[in-house]
Structures are given as C-alpha cells and as structure tokens.
N, C-alpha and C positions, 0 to 999 in steps of 0.2 A: 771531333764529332763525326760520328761515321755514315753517310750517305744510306739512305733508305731503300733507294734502288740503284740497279748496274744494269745499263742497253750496250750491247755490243753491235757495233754498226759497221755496214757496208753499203758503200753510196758508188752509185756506177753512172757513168756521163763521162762529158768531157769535166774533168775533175783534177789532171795536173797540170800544171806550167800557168794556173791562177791563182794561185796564194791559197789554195784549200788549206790547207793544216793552219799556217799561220792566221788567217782568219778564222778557223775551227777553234783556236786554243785561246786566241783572241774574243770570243764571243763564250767560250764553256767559263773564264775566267769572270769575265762580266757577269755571270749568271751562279756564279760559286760553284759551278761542276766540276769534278775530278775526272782524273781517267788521262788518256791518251790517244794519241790519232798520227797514222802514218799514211806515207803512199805503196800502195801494192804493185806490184812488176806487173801485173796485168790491168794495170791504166785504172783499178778504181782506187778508195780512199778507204782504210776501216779507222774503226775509230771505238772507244768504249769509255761511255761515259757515264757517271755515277753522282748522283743528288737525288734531292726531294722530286717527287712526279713533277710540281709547276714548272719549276725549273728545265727536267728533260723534257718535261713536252713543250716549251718554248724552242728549247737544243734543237729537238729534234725539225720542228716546224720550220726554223731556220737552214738547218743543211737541205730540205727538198727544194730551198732559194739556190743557198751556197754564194758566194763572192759574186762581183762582180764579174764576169766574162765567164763563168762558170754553166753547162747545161747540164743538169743533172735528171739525169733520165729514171732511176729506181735508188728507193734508199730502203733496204733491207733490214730488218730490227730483229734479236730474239735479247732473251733474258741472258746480261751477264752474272759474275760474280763475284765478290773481292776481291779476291785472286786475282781477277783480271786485270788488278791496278795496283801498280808498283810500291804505296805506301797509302795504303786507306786511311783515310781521316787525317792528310796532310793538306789536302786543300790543293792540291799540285797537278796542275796541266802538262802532261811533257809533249812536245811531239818527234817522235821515233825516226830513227832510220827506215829504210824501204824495205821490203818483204816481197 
C-alpha cells in the first residue's frame, strides 16, 4: 500500500551523538511510516518520511521533542515524493549513512 503523503525533513539543534536516527526509525515504525533519516555533516538530521497525515503529524510532533538529551531548535518541513523513498509501499524504515 502506497503512503498518501511524503515530508521531507530537516531538524536542526543539538541532534547527533543522542540516538536521533535510531529513535527516528524506532518511533516512524511504530507509527507505520516509511522513508528514511540520516545524519548531515553540518550537525543537523534530515529525514523523509511518508504515510497517512495522522500518522506524520504525530512524526512530525515527535521530532520538535526528539530523544532524550536531544535540543532541537528548528525542524524544517516541505512536500516530498516517492522518489524520495527507496521502495514505496515496502513498509521500510532505513536509516542512512551521513551526508
């Protein structure tokens, strides 16, 4: 089943050396989102994540938290798209090497 919508995301704070991705992929699975999420060489996290709206606006409500020891200062949103996710409609959370 192929996800309704694609956010592509960039969340800026203190965002690496807390477990962001593996709680990112850990909480989009919980929620049945697809997509993926890395760390960026310039210290933020992107991420793209694709399901039903309830479901990313929970996603999304969740990363302005982020882990524990996590400050996240801005989390940036536009419209993704398929494409943007390595097998749509696999049900599959990867999270990526750095960029």
């Amino acid at each position: 089943m192929e996800p309704n919508r694609v956010v592509h995301v960039l969340i800026r704070g203190r965002v690496h050396g807390v477990g962001f991705r593996a709680w990112a992929q850990h909480n989009a699975e919980l929620r049945g989102i697809e997509g993926w999420v890395r760390n960026r060489r310039d210290g933020s996290v992107e991420a793209v994540f694709a399901g039903n709206a309830d479901s990313l606006g929970a996603m999304l409500k969740a990363c302005r938290q982020g882990p524990s020891g996590a400050q996240v200062e801005d989390v940036e949103t536009r419209e993704g798209t398929l494409s943007s996710i390595p097998r749509p409609g696999s049900g599959r959370f990867e999270v990526l090497g750095t960029v």
